[in-house]
Structures are given as C-alpha cells and as structure tokens.
C-alpha positions as a Markdown table, in Angstrom:
| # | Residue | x | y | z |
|---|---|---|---|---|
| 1 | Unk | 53.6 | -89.8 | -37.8 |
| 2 | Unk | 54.8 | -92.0 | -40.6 |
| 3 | Unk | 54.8 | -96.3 | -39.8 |
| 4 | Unk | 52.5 | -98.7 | -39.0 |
| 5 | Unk | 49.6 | -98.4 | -37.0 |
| 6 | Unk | 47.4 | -101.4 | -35.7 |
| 7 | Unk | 43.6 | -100.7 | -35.2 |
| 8 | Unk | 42.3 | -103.5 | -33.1 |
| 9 | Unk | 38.2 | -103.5 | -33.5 |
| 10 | Unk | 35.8 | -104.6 | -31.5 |
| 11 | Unk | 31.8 | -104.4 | -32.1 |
| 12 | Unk | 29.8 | -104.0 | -28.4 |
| 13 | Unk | 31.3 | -100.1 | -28.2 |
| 14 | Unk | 30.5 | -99.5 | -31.8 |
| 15 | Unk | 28.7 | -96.6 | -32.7 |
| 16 | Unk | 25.2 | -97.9 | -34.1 |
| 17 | Unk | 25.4 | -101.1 | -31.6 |
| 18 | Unk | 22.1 | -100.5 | -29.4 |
| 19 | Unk | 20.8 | -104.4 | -29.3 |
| 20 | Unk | 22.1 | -107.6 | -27.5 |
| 21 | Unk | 21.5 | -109.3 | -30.4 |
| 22 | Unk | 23.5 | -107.1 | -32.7 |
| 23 | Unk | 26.9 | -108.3 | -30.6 |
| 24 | Unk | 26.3 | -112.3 | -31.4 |
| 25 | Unk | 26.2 | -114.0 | -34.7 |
| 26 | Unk | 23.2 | -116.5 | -33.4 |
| 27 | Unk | 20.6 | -113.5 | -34.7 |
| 28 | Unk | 20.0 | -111.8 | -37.5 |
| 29 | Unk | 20.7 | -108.6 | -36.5 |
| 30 | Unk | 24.4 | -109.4 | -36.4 |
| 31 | Unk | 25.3 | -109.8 | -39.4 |
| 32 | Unk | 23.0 | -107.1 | -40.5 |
| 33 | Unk | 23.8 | -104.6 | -38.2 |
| 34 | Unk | 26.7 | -105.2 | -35.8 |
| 35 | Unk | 29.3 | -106.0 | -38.1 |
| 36 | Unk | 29.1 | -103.1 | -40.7 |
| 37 | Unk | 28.6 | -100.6 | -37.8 |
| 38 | Unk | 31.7 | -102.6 | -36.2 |
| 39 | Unk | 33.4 | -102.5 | -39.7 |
| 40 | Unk | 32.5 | -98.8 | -39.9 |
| 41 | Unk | 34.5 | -97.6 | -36.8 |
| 42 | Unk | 37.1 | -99.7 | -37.4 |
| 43 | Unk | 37.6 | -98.0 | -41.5 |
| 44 | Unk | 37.0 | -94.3 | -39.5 |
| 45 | Unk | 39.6 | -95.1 | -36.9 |
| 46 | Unk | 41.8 | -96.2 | -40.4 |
| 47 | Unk | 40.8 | -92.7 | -42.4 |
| 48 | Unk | 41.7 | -90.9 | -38.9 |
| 49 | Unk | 45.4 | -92.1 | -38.5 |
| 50 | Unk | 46.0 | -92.3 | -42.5 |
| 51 | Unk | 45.1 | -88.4 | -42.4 |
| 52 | Unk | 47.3 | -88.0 | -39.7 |
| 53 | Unk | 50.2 | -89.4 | -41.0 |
| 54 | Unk | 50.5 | -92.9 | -41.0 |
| 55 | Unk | 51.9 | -94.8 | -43.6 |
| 56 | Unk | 49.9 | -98.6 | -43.2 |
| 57 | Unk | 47.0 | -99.3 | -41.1 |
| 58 | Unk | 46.1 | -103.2 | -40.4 |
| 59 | Unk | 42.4 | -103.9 | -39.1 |
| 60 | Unk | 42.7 | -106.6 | -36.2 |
| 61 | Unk | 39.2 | -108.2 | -35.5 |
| 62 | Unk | 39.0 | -108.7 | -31.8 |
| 63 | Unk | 35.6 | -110.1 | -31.1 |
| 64 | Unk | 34.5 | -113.3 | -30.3 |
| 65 | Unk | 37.0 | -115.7 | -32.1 |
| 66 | Unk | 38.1 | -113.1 | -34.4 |
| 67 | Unk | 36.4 | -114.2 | -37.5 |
| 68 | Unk | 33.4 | -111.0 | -37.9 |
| 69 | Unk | 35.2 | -109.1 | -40.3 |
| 70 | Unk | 36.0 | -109.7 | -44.2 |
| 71 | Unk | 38.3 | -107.6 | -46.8 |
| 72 | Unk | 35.6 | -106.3 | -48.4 |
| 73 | Unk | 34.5 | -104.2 | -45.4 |
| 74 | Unk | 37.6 | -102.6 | -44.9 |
| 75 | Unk | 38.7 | -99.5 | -46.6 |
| 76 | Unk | 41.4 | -99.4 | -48.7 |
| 77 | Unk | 44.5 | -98.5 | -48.2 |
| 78 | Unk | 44.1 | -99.9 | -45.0 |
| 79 | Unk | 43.5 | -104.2 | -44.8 |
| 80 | Unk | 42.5 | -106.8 | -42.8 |
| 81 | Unk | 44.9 | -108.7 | -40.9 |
| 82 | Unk | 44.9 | -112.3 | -40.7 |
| 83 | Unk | 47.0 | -112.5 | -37.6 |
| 84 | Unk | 46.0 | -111.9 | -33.9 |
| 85 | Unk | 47.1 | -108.2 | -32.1 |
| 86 | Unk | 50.0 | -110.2 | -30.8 |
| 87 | Unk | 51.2 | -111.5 | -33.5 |
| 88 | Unk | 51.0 | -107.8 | -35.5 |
| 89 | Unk | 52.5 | -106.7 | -32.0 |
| 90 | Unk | 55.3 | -109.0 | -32.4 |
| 91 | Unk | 56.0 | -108.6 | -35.8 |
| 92 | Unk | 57.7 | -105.4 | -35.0 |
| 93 | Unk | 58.0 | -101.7 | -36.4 |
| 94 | Unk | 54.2 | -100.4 | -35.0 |
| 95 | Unk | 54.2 | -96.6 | -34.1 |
| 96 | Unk | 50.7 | -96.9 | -32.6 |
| 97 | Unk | 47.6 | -99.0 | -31.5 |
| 98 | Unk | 44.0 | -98.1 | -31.6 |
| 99 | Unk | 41.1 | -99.4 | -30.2 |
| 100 | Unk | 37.6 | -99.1 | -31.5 |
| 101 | Unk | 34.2 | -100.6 | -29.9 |
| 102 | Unk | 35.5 | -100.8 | -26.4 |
| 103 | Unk | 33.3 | -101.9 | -23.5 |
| 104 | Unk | 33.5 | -101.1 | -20.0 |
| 105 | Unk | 34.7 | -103.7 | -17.5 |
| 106 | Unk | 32.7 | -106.6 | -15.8 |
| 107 | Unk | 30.4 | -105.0 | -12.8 |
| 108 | Unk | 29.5 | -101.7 | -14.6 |
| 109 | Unk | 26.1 | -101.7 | -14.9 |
| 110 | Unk | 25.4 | -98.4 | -16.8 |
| 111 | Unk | 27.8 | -99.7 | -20.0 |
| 112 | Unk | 26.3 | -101.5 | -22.4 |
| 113 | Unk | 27.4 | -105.0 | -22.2 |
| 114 | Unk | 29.9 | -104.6 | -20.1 |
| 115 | Unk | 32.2 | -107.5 | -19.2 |
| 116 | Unk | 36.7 | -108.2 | -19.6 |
| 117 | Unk | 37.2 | -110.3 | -21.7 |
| 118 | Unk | 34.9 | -112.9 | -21.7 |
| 119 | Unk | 31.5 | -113.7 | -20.4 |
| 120 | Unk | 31.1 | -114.2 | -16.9 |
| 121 | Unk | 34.9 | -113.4 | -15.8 |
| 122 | Unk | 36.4 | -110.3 | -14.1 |
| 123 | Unk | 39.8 | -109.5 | -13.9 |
| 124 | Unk | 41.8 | -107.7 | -11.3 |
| 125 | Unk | 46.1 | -106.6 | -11.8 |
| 126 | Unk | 47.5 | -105.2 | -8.7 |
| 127 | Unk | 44.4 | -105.8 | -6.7 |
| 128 | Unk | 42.8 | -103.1 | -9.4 |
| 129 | Unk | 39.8 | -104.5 | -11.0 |
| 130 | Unk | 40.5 | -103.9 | -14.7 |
| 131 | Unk | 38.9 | -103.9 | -18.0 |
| 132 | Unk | 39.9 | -105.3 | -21.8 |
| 133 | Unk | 41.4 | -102.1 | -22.6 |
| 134 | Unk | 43.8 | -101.2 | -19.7 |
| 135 | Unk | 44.8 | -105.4 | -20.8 |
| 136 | Unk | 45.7 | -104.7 | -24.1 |
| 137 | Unk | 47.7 | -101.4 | -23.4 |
| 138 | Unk | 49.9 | -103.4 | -20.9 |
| 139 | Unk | 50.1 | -106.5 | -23.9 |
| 140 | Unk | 51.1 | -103.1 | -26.5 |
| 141 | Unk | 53.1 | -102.0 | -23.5 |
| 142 | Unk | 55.5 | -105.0 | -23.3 |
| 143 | Unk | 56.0 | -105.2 | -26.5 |
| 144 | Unk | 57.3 | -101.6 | -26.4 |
| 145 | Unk | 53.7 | -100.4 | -28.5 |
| 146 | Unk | 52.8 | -97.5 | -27.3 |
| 147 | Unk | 48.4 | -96.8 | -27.3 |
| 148 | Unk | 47.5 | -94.1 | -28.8 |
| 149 | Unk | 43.6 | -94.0 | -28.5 |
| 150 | Unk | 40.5 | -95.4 | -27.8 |
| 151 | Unk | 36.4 | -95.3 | -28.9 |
| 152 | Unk | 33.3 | -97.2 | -28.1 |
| 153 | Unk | 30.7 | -96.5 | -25.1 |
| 154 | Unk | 31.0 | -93.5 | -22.7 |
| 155 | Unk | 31.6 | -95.2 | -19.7 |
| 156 | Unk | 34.5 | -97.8 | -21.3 |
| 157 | Unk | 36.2 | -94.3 | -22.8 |
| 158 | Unk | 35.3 | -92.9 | -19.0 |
| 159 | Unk | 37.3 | -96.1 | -17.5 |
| 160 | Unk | 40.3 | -95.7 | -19.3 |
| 161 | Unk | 40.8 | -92.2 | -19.1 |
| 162 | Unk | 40.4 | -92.2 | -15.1 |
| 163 | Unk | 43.4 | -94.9 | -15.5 |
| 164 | Unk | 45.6 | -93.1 | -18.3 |
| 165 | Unk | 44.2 | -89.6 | -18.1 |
| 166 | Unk | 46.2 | -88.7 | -21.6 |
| 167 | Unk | 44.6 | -90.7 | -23.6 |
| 168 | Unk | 42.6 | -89.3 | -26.4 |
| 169 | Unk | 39.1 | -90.8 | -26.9 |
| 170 | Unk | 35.8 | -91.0 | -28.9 |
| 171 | Unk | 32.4 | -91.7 | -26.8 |
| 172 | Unk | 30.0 | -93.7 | -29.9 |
| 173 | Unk | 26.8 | -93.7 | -27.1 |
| 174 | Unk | 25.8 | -94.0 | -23.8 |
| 175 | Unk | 24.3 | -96.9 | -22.0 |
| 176 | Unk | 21.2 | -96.9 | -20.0 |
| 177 | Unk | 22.5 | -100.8 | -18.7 |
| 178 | Unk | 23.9 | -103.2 | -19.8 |
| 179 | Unk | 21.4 | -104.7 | -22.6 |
| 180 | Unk | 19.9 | -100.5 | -23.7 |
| 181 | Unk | 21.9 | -97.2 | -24.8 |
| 182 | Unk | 21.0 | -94.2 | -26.1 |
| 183 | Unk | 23.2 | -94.2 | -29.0 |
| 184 | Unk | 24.9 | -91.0 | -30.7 |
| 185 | Unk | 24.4 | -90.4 | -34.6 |
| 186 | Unk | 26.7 | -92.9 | -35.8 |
| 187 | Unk | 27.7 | -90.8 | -38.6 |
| 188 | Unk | 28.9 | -88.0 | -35.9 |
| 189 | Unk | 30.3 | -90.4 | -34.0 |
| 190 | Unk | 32.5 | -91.3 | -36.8 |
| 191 | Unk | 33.7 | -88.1 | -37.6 |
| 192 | Unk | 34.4 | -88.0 | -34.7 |
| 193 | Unk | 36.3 | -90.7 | -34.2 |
| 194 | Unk | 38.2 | -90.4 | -37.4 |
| 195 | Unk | 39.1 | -86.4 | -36.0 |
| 196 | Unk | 40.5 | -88.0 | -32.5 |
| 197 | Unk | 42.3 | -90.9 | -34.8 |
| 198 | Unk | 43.8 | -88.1 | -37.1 |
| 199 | Unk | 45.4 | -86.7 | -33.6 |
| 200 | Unk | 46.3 | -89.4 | -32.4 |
| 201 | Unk | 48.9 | -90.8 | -35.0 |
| 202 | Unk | 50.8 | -87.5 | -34.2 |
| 203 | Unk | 54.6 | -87.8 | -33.2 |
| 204 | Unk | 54.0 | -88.8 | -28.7 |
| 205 | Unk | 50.3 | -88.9 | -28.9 |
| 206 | Unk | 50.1 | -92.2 | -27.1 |
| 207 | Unk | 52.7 | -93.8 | -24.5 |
| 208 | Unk | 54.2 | -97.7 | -23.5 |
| 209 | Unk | 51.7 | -98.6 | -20.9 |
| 210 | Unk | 53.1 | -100.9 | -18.1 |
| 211 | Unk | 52.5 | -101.9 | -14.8 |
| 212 | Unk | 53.7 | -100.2 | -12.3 |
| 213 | Unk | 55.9 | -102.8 | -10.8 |
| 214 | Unk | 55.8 | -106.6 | -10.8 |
| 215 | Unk | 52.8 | -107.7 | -11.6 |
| 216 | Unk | 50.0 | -109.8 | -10.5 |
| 217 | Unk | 46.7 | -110.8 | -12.3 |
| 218 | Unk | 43.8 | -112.5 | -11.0 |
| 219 | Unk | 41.3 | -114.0 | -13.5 |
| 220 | Unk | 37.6 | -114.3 | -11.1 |
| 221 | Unk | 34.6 | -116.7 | -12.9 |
| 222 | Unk | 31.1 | -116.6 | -11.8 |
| 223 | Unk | 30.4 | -120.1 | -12.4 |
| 224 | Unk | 31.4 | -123.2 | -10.5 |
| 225 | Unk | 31.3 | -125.1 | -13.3 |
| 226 | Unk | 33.8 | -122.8 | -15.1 |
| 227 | Unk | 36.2 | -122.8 | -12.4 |
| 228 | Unk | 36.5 | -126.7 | -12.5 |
| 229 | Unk | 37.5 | -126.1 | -16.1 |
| 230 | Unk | 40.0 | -123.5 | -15.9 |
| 231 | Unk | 41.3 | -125.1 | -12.8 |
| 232 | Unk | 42.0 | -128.1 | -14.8 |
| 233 | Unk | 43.7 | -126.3 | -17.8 |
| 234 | Unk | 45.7 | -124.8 | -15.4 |
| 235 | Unk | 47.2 | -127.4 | -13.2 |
| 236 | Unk | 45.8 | -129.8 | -13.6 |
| 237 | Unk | 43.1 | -130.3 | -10.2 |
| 238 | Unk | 39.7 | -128.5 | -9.6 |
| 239 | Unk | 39.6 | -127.8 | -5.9 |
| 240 | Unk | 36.7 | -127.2 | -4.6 |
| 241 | Unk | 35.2 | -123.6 | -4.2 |
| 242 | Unk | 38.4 | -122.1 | -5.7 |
| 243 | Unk | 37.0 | -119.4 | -8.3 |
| 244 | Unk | 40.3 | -117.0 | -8.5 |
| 245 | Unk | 43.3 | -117.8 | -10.5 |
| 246 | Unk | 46.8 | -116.0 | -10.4 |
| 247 | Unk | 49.4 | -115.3 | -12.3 |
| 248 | Unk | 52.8 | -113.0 | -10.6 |
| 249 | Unk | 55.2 | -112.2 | -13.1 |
| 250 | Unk | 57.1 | -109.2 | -14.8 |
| 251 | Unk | 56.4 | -110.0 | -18.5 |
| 252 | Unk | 52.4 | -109.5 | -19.7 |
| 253 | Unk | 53.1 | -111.8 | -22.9 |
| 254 | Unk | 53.3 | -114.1 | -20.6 |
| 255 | Unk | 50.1 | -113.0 | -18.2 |
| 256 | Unk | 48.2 | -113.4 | -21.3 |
| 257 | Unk | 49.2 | -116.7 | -22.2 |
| 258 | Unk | 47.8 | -117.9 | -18.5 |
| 259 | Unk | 44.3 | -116.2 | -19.6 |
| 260 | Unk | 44.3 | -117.5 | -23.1 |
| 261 | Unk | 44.8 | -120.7 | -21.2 |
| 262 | Unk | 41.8 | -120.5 | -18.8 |
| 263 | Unk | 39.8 | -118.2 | -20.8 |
| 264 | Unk | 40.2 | -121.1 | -23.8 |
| 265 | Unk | 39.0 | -123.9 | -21.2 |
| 266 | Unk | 36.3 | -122.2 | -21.2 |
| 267 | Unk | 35.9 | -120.4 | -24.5 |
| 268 | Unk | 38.2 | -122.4 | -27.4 |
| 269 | Unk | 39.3 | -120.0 | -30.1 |
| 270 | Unk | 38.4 | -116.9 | -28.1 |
| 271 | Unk | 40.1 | -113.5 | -28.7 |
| 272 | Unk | 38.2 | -110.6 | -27.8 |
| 273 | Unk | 40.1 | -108.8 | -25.3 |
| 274 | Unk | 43.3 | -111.3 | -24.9 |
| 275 | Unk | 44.9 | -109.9 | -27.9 |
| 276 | Unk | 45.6 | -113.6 | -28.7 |
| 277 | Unk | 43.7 | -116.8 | -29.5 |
| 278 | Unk | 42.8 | -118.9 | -26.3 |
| 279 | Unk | 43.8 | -122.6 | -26.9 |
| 280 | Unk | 42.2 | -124.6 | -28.1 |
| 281 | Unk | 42.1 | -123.0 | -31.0 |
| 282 | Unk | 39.4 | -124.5 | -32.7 |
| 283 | Unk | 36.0 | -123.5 | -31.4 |
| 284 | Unk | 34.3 | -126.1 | -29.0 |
| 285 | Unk | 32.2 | -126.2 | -26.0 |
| 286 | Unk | 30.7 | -123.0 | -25.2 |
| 287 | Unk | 32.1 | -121.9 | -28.5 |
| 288 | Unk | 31.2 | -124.8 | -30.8 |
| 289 | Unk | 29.6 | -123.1 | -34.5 |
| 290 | Unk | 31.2 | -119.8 | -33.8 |
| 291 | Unk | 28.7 | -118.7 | -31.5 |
| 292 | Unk | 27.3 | -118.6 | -27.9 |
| 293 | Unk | 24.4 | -121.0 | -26.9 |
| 294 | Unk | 21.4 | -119.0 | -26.7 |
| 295 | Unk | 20.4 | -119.1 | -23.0 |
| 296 | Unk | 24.3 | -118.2 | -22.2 |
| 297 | Unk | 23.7 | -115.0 | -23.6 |
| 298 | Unk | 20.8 | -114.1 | -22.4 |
| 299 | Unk | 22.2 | -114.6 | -18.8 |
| 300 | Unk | 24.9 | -112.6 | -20.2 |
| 301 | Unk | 23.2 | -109.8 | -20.7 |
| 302 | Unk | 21.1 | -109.8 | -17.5 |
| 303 | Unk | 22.2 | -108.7 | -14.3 |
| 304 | Unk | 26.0 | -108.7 | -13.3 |
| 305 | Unk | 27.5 | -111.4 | -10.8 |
| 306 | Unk | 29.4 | -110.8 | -7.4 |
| 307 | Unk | 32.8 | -112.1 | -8.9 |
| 308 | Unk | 35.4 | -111.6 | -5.9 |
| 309 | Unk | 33.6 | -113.1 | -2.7 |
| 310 | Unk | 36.5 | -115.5 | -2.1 |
C-alpha cells in the first residue's frame, strides 16, 4: 500500500540477541553485537514493507533513551528518524506501524528479558496486565495509526497475538528465561521477517487498536524507593507503601504522558516502550551516561518481582 510507514525498533527481541549484556551499552557486546542485529531487523522490517508497497519508511529507535542507532546502519531508501514514535505519529499521513525486537511483558519468565517498559515496572489497562506492545498499538491507535505487525521473541509475538489474534508476526528465538534463548538463524529470521513485513504493508493488513472503553492504566514498581519518586513527580507526596499509580481517561496521548512522567522520575530521557521521551529529558539518576548502573542490571535480569500485592 503506497504512504508512510513507521518501523519502531527495539533490540531485546532482535534476532541474534542471546546475552544480557548485548541489550545495555555498559559492555562491549552492545555495541558489537546488539545494535547491528537490532539495526538488522529494523532495515528487514524496512526491505519487507518497501517490497510491499510502501512509499517511505522512517526507523524510530525505541530502546533505552533512543540514541542506539545511527544513519549509517540504516538501509537506504529508508532513514533514521530523529523524532520520537509520537512525534512521527503526530505528524500525520502514516498507513502503518511496525514493531521489531519486541519483548514479552514484566512476569514472563520464559521470554528473554522480559519487562513493560522499563526495569522493574509492570503495567495493567483495564485490570489486564499488559506489555510494551499492546501500549504502543493503543498510542498508534489514538492517533488513528493502525499496527500492522510485529517481531522479536516467541513468547512477546505469542502475547500479542492472544490479545489481537490478526496480527501478523515474526518469532526471531525462543527464550529459555529471562537472561538465555535459543536463538533462530538470524539470517532466517530476517527473511522472515522481511516476508511477514512485505504482507503486512498490504491495503487492511493491520487495524486502529483501542481500548475497549474508557480506560484505566495502572503503572506497579517493585521498588520502595521508586515509588517515592514517581509519587512525587506525580502529585507531589510519597505516601507511604503506595506502589500503584492510575491514570482513567479516554485519550492514550494522554495515558502516556502520566507514564512518561513517572517512568522519567525514575528513568530521565527514557523511551523504550512509551513511544515518547519521559521528562526529564536529559539523562540523570538511574540513567546518568546513557546507561544503567551495573548492579541494576544484573537484578534486572535475575528473577522477576511480585509487582501487584497492594
């Protein structure tokens, strides 16, 4: 279908991604692993919807604080956006978006690093505990964007298709837990992917994703010490023992501007999964460099946390 399709990449799903450390730029094998294979979905996703019919493809980076990818890894004709999915969103005229490198949701303990949007948070809408993916189909959703189709890890393809049983997908591997997969040929997965992406920029592929009526998320943190600082980004207070925030509302723009608010308490600059840039937007705190502190990511990748006790 001729217009503009978006292709918003992430790198945990990736087809290649096996290691912890490939998903964080503190090691080595980030840069020399993670991103190309992250890079390399994204351009097959690109080839995919070009061959079927699209007109312009833009590359959204949507991991960490959105700052992985450069020009030179993306494929021509397609390019490398500078903006954030919501700003693309908003900018109007997009046929279709596509997400590559998807993870399953926090609690899934067969997906490799699994977790919504963040470390240590879970997210419920409608009492429905919910990953980054169903997220940014309601974001494309309210914007009137329809999504078209997915890849990264089994389970995260899995978990989206039990909640929007059209929509095409492209497994990359399969996890063992959370920190070990058994990885598909990447070079398979890719083709792949770039056969389901083909497909998928056909005329009603995808659909507008919404809730099914008026809306409520909850954002749930494992930490104490996180919860006093969302609690304060929020309104202000940090009662005691309060770990869930809500937000009720009809318009997810604005659901995701109350987790780009608490998720940036926590996280400045982060993006991956908000489909915006938490505020602050200059990286601080946990965030500070660009990257995780060390021992944060190694509890990261350990066992998950009870999340809704309260």
């Amino acid at each position: 279908m001729p217009g503009k399709f978006v292709v918003l990449a992430d790198l945990d799903g990736a087809a290649g991604v096996r290691n912890p450390h490939e998903c964080f730029p503190n090691y080595p094998e980030f840069e020399q692993y993670g991103v190309p294979h992250m890079a390399a979905d994204a351009n097959a996703a690109a080839r995919g919807l070009f061959k079927g019919g699209a007109s312009e493809v833009v590359i959204v980076d949507g991991h960490l604080i959105g700052q992985n990818l450069i020009s030179a890894r993306v494929g021509a004709p397609a390019h490398l956006s500078a903006k954030t999915l919501l700003e693309e969103l908003q900018g109007g005229a997009v046929s279709g978006l596509f997400l590559t490198g998807i993870h399953a949701k926090t609690g899934t303990p067969n997906s490799f690093s699994s977790h919504t949007i963040a470390p240590f948070l879970a997210a419920r809408v409608n009492g429905d505990i919910v990953g980054d993916s169903l997220l940014v189909a309601y974001l494309a959703g309210a914007l009137d964007v329809p999504l078209v189709g997915v890849s990264g890890d089994w389970v995260a393809c899995e978990e989206i298709q039990w909640a929007l049983p059209w929509i095409l997908n492209s497994p990359t591997k399969t996890g063992f837990d959370r920190a070990s997969v058994r990885h598909h040929n990447p070079d398979t997965a890719r083709a792949s992917l770039e056969e389901i992406a083909a497909r998928a920029a056909a005329p009603g592929a995808g659909r507008v994703v919404k809730p099914s009526r008026e809306f409520r998320v909850e954002l749930s943190l494992a930490r104490a010490e996180d919860a006093q600082l969302v609690a304060r980004a929020l309104d202000g207070a940090g009662p005691p023992n309060r770990r869930v925030f809500a937000h009720a509302g009809q318009d997810f723009v604005e659901a995701t501007a109350f987790l780009g608010t608490a998720v940036g308490a926590i996280y400045p600059a982060w993006v991956d999964g908000l489909g915006r840039r938490a505020r602050p937007e200059t990286p601080g705190g946990y965030t500070a460099g660009g990257m995780l502190d060390t021992a944060l990511i190694e509890r990261f990748m350990g066992p998950t946390a009870p999340y809704w006790s309260d």
